[in-house]
ROSE-4610 file (N, C-alpha, C; in Angstrom, 1 decimal, always signed):
// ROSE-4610
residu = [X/X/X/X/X/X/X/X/X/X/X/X/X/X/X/X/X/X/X/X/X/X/X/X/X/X/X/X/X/X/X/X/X/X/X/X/X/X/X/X/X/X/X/X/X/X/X/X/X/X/X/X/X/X/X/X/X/X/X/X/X/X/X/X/X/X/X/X/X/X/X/X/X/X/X/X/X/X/X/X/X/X/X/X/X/X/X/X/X/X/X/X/X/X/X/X/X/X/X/X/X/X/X/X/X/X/X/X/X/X/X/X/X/X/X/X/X/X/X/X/X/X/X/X/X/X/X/X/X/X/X/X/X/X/X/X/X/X/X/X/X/X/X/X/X/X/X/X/X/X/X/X/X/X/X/X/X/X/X/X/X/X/X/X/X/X/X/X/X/X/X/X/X/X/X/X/X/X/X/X/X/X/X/X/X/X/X/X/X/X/X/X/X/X/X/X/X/X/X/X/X/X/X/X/X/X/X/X/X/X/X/X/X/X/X/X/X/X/X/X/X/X/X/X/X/X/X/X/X/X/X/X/X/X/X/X/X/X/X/X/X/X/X/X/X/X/X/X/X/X/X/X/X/X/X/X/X/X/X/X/X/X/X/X/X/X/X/X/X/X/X/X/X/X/X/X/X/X/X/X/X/X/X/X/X/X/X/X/X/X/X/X/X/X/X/X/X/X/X/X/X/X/X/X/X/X/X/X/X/X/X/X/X/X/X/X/X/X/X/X/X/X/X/X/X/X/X/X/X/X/X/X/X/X/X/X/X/X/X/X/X/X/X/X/X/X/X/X/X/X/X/X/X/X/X/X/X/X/X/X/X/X/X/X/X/X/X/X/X/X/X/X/X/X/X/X/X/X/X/X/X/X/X/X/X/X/X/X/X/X/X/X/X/X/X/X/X/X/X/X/X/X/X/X/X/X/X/X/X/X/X/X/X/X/X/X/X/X/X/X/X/X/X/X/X/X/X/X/X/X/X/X/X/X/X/X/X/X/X/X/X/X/X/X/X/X/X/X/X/X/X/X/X/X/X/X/X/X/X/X/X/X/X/X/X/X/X/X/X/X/X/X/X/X/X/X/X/X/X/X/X/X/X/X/X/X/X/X/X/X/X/X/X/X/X/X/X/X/X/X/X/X/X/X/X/X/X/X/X/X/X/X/X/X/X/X/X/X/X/X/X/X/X/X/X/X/X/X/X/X/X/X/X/X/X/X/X/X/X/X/X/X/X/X/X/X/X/X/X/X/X/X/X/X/X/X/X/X/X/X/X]
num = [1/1/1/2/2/2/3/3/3/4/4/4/5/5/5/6/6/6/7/7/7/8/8/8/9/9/9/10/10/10/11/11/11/12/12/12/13/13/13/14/14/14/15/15/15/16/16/16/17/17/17/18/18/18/19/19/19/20/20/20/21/21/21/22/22/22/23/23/23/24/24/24/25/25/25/26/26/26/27/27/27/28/28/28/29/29/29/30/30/30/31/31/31/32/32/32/33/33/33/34/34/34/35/35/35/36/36/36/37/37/37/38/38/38/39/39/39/40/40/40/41/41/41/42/42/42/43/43/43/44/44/44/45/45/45/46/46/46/47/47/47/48/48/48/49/49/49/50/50/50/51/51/51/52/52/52/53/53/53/54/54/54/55/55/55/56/56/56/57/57/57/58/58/58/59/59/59/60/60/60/61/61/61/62/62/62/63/63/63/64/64/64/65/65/65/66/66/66/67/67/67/68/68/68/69/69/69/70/70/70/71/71/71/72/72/72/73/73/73/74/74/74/75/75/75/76/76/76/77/77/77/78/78/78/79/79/79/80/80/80/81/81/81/82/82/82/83/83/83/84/84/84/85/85/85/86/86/86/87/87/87/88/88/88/89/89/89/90/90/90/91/91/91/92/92/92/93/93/93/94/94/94/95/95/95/96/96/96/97/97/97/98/98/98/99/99/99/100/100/100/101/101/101/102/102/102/103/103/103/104/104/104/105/105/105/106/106/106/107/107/107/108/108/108/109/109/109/110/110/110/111/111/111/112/112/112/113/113/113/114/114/114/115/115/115/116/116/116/117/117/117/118/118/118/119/119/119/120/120/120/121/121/121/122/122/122/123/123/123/124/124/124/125/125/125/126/126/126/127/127/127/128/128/128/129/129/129/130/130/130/131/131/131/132/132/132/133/133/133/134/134/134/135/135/135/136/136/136/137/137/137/138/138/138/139/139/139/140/140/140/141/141/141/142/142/142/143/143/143/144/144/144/145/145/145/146/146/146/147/147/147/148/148/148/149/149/149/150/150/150/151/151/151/152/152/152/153/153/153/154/154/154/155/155/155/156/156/156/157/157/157/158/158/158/159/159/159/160/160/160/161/161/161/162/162/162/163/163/163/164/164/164/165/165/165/166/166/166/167/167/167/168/168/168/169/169/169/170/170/170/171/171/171/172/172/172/173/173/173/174/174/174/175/175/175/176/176/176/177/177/177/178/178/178/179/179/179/180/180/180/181/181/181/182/182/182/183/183/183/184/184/184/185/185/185/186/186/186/187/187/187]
x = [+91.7/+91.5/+91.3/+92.0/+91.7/+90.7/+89.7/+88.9/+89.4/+88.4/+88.5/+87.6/+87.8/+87.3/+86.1/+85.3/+84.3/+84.6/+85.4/+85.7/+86.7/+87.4/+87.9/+87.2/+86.7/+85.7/+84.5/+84.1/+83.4/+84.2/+85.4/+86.4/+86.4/+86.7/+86.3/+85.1/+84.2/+82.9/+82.9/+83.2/+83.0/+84.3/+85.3/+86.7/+85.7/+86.8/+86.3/+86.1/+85.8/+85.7/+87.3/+87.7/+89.2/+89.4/+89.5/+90.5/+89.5/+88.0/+88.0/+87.8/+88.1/+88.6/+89.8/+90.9/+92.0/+92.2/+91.1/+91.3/+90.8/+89.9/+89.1/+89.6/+90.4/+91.3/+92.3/+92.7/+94.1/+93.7/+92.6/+91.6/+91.4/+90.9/+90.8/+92.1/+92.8/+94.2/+94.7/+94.4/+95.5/+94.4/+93.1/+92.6/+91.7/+91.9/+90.7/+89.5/+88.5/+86.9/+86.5/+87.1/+86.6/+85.4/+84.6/+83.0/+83.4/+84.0/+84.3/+82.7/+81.9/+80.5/+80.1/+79.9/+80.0/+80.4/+81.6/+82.7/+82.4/+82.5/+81.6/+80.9/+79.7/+78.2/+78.5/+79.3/+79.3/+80.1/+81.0/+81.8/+80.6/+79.9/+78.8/+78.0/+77.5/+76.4/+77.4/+78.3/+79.3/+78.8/+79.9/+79.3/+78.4/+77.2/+75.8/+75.5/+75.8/+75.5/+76.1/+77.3/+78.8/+78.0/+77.3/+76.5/+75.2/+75.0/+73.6/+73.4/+74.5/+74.9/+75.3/+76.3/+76.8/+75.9/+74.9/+74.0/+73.1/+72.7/+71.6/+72.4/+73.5/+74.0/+74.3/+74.7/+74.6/+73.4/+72.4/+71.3/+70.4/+70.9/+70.4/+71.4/+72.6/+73.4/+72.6/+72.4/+71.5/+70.1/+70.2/+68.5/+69.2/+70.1/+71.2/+70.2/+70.3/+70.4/+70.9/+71.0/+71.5/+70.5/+70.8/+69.6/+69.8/+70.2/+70.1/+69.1/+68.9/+67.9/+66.6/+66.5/+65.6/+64.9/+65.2/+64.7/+63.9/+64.6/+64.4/+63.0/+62.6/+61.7/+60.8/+60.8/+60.1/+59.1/+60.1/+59.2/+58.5/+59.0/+57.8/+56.9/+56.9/+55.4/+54.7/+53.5/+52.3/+52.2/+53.1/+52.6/+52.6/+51.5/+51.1/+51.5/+51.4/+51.9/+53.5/+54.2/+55.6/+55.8/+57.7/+57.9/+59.3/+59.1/+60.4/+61.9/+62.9/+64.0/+64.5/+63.9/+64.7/+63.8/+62.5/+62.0/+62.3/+62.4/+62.8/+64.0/+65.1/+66.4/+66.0/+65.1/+65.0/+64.2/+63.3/+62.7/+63.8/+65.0/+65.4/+67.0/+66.9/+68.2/+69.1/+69.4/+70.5/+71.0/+72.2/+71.9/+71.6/+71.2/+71.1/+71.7/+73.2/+74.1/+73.8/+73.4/+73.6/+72.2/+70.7/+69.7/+69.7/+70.5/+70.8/+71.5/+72.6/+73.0/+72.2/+71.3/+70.8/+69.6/+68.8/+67.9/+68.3/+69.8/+70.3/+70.7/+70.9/+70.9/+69.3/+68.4/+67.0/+66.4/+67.0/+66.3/+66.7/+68.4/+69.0/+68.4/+68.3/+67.2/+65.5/+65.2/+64.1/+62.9/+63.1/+62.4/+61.8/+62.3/+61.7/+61.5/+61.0/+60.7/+61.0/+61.3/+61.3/+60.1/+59.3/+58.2/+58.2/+58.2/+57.9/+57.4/+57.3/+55.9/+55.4/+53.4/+52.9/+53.3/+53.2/+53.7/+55.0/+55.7/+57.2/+58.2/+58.4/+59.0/+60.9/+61.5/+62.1/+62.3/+61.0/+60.4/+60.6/+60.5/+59.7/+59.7/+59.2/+59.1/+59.7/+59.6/+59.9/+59.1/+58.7/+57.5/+58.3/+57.6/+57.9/+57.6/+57.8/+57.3/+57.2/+56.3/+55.8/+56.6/+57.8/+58.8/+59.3/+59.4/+59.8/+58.8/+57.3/+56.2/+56.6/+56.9/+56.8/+58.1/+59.3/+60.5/+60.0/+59.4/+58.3/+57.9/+56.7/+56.1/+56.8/+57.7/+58.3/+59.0/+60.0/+61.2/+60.3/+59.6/+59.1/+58.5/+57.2/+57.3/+58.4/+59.0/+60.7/+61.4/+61.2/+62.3/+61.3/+59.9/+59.2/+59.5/+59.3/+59.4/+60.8/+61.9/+63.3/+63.2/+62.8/+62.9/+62.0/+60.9/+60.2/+60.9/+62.1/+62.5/+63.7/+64.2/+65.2/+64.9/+63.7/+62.9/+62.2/+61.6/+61.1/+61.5/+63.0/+63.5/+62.8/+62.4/+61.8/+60.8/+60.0/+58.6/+58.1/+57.3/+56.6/+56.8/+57.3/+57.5/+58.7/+59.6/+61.4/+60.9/+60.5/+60.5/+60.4/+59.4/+58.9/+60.0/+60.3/+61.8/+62.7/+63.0/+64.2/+64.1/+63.0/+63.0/+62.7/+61.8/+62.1/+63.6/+64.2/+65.9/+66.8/+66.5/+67.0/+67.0/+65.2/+64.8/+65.4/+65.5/+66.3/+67.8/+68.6/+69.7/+69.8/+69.3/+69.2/+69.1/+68.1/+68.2/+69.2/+69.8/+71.3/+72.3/+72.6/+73.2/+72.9/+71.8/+71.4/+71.7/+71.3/+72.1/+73.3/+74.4/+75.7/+76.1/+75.6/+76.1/+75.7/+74.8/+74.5/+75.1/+75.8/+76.7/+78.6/+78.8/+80.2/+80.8/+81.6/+82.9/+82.9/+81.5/+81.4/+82.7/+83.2/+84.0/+83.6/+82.6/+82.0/+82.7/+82.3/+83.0/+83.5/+84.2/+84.7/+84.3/+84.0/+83.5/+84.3]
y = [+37.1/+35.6/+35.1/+34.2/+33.6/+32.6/+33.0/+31.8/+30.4/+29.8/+28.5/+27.9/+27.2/+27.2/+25.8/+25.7/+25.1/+23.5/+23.4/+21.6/+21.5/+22.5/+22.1/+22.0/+23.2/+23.0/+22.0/+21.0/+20.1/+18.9/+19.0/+17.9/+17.7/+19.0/+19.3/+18.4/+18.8/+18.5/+16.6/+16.5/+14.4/+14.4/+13.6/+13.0/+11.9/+11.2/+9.7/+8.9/+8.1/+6.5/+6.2/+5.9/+5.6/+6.0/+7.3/+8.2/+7.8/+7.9/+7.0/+5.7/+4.6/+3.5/+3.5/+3.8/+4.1/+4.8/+5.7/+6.5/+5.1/+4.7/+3.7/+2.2/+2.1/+0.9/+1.3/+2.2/+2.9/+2.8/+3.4/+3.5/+2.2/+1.1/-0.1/-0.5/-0.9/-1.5/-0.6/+0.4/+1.0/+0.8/+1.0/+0.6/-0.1/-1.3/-2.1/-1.5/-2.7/-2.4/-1.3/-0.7/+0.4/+0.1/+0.3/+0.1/+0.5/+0.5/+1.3/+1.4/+1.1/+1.3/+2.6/+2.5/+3.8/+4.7/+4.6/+5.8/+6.2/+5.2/+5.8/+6.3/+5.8/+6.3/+8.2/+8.3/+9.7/+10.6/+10.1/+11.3/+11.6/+10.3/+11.0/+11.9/+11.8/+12.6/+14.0/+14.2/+15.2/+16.3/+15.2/+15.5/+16.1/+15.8/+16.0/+17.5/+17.6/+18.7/+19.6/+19.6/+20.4/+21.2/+19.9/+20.4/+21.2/+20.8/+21.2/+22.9/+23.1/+24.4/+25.5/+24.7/+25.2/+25.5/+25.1/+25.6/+26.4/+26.2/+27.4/+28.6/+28.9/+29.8/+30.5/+30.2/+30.4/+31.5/+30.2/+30.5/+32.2/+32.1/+32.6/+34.7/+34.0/+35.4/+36.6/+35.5/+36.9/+37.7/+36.7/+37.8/+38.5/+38.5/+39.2/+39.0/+37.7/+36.9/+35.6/+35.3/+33.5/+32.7/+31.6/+30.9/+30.7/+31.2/+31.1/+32.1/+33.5/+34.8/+34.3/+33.5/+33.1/+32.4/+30.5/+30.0/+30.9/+32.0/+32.9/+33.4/+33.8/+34.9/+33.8/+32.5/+31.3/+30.7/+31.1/+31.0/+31.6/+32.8/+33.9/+34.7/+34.1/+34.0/+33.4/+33.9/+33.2/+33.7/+34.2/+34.0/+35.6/+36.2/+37.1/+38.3/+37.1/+38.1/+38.3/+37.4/+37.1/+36.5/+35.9/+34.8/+35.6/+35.2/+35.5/+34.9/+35.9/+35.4/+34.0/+34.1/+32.5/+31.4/+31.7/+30.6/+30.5/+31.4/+31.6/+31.0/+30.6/+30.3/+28.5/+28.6/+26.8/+26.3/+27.2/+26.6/+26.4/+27.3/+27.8/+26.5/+26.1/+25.0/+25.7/+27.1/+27.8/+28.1/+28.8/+29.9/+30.7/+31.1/+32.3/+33.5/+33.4/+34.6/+34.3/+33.3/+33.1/+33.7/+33.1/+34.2/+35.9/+36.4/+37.8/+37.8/+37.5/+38.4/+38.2/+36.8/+36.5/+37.8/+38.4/+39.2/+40.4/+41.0/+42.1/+42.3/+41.4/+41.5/+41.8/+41.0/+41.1/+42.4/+43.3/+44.2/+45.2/+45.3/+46.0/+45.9/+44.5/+44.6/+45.3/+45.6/+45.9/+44.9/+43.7/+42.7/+42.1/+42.5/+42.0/+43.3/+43.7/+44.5/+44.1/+44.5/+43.9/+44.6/+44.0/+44.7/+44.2/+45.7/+45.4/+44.7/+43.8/+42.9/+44.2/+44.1/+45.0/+45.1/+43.5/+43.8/+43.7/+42.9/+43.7/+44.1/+45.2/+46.1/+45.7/+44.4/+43.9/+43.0/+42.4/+41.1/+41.7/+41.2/+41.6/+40.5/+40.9/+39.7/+40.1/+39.1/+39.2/+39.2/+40.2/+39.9/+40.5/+39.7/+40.1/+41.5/+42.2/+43.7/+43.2/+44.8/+44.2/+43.9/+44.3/+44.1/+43.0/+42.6/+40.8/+39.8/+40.6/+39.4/+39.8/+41.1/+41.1/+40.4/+40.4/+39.6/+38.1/+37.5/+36.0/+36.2/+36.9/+36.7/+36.1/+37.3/+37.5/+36.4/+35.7/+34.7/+33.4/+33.1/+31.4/+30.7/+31.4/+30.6/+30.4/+30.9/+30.9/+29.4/+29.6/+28.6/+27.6/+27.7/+25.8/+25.3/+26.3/+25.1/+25.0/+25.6/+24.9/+23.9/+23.6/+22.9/+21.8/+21.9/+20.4/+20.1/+21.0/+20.2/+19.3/+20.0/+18.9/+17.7/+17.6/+16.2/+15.6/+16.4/+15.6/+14.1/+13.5/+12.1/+11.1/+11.3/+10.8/+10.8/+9.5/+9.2/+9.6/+9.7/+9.8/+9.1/+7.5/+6.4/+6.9/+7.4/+7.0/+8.6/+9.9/+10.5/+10.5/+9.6/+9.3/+8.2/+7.5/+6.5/+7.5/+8.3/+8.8/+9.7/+10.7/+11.0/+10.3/+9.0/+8.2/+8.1/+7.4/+7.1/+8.3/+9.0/+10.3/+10.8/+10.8/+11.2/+10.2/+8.6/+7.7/+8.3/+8.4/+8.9/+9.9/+10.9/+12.1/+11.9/+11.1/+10.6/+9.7/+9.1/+8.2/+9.1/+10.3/+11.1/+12.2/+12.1/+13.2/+11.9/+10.8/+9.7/+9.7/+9.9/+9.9/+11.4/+12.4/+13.3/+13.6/+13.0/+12.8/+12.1/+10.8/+10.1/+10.2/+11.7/+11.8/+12.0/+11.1/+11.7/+10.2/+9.2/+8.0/+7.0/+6.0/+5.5/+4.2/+3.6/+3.0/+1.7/+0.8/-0.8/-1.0/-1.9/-1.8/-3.0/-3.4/-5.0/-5.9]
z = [+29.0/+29.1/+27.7/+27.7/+25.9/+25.9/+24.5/+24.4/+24.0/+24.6/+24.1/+22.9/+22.4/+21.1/+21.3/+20.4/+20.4/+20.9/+20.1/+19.9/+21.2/+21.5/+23.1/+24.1/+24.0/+25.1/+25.2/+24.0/+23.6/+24.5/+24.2/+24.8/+26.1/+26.5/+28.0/+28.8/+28.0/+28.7/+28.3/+27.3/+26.9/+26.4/+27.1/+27.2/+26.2/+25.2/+24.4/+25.2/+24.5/+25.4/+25.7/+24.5/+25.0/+26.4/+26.2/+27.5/+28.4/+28.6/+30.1/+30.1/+29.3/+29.7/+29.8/+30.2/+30.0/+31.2/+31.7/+33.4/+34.3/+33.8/+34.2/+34.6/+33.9/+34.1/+35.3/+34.8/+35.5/+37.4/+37.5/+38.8/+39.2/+38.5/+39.3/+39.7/+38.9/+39.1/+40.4/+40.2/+41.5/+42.8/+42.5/+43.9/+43.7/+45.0/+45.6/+45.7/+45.2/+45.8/+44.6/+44.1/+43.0/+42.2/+41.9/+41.1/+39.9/+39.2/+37.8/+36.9/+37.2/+36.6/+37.3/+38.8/+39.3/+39.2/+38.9/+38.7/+37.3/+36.5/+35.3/+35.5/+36.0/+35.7/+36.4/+37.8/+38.7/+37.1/+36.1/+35.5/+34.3/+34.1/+32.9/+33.3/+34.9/+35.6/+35.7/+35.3/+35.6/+34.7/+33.8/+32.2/+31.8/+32.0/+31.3/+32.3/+33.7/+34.2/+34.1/+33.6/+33.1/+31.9/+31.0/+29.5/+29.8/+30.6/+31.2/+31.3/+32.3/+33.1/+32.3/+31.5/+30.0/+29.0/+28.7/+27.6/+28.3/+29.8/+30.4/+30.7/+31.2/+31.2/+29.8/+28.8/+27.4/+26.8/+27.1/+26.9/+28.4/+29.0/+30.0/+29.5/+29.2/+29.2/+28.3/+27.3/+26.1/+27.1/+28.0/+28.1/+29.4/+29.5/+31.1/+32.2/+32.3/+33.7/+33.9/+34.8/+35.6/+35.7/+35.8/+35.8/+37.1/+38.1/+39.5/+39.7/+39.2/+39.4/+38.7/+37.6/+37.2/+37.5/+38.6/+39.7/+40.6/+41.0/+42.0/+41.9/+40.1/+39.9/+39.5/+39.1/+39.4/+40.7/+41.4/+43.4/+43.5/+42.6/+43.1/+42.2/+41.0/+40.4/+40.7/+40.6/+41.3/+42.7/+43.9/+45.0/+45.5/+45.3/+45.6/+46.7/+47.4/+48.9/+49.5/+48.3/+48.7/+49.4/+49.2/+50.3/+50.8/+52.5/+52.8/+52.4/+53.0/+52.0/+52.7/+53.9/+53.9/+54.1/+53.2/+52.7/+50.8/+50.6/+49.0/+48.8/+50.1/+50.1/+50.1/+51.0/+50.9/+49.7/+49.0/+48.1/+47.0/+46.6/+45.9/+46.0/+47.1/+47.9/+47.3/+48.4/+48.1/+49.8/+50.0/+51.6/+51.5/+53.0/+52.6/+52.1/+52.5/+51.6/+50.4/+49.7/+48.4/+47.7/+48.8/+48.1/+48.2/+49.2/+49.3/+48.4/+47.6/+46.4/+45.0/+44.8/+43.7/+43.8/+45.1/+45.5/+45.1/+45.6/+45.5/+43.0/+43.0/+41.7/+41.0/+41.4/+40.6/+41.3/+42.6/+42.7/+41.5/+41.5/+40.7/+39.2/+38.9/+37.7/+37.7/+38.6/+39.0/+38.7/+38.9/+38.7/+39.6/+41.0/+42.6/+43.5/+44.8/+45.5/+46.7/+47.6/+49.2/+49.7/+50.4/+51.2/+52.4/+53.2/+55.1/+55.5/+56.2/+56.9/+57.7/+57.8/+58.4/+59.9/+60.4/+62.0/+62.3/+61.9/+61.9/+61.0/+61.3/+60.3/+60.6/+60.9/+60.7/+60.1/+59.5/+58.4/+57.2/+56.2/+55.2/+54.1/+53.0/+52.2/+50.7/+49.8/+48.5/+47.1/+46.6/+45.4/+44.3/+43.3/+41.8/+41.1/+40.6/+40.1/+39.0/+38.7/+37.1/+36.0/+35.9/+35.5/+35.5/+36.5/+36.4/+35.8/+36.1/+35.1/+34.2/+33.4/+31.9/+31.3/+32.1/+31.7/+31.9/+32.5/+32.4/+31.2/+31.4/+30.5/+28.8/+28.5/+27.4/+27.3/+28.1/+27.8/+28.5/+29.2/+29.4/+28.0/+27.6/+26.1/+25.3/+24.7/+24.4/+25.1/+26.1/+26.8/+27.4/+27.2/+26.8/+26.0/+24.4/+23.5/+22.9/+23.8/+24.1/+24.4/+25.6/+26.2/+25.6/+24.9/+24.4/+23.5/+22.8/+21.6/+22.1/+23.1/+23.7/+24.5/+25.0/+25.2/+24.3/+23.4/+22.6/+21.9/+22.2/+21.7/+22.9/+23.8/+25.2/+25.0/+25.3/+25.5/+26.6/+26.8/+28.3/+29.3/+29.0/+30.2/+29.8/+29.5/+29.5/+30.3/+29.9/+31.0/+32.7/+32.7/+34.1/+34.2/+33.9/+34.4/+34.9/+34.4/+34.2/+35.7/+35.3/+36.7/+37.7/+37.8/+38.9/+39.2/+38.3/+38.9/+39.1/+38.6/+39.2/+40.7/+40.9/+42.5/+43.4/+42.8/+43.3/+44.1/+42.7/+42.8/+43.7/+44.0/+44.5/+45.9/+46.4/+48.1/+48.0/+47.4/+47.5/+48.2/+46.9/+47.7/+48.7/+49.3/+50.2/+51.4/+51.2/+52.2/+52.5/+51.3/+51.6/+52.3/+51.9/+52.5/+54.2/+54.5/+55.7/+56.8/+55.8/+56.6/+56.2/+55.8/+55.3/+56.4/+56.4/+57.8/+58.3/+58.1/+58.7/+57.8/+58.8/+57.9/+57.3/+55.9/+54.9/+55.4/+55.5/+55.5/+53.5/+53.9/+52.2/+51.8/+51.0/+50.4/+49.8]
């Protein structure tokens, strides 16, 4: 597979202004009703989580994990007694096929354990081993004060904005996807 090089793949992720005024124009003209602010605003939210995903996976490969196994081993620090996998699946807003292989990976790392439930030995649950605290341990400081230096341009109210209109955003779309298949009146 050939790489791609820095500045393409930079491309990839933020097309210029030009080029989406230019998709952006192209889109209204051909269809009615189009929100071109929207449509903007949905390819920047693209964007940013295209960059987002792209730098935690990056960031995540050197310590050989995902940041999907890492959420995982997240849930379940702190909780002692373990959680089952298909509550780990909903805290985690995955399926469950999808927490069974992120599970089957962190066992293989030896960072999780499955344990029997005492009354039924068809249950069981999910805890962290010492191994997975000591991989916590070792990489969370590391990846706070990542993460404070990449907020650090944000005040405290532009943070709490931001995640207000975010959580906003977030039930918008948990709205739309609820009502997909319905057919929208058009304005």
């Amino acid at each position: 597979m050939a790489r791609v090089s820095p500045t393409v793949a930079t491309e990839r992720l933020f097309p210029s202004a030009e080029q989406t005024d230019a998709m952006l124009r192209n889109i209204t003209q051909r269809y009615a009703g189009t929100d071109p602010d929207g449509l903007h605003f949905c390819m920047a939210m693209g964007r940013l989580f295209n960059s987002l995903f792209a730098s935690m996976d990056k960031h995540f490969a050197h310590l050989g994990i995902t940041q999907g196994r890492l959420i995982v081993l997240l849930h379940l620090d702190g909780a002692a007694a373990g959680i089952s996998p298909s509550t780990l699946a909903l805290h985690c807003g995955v399926s469950r096929a999808a927490i069974t292989k992120l599970l089957i990976g962190l066992e293989k790392q030896g960072y999780i354990q499955r344990v029997v439930a005492p009354t039924d030995r068809r249950a069981h649950t999910v805890q962290l081993t010492q191994a997975g605290r000591t991989f916590l341990d070792e990489t969370m400081p590391n990846d706070q004060r990542r993460l404070a230096v990449i907020m650090e341009p944000f005040s405290v109210s532009e943070r709490q904005e931001l995640l207000r209109l975010l959580s906003k955003l977030a039930h918008m779309f948990r709205t739309a996807i609820d009502e997909e298949g319905r057919q929208l009146p058009v304005k």
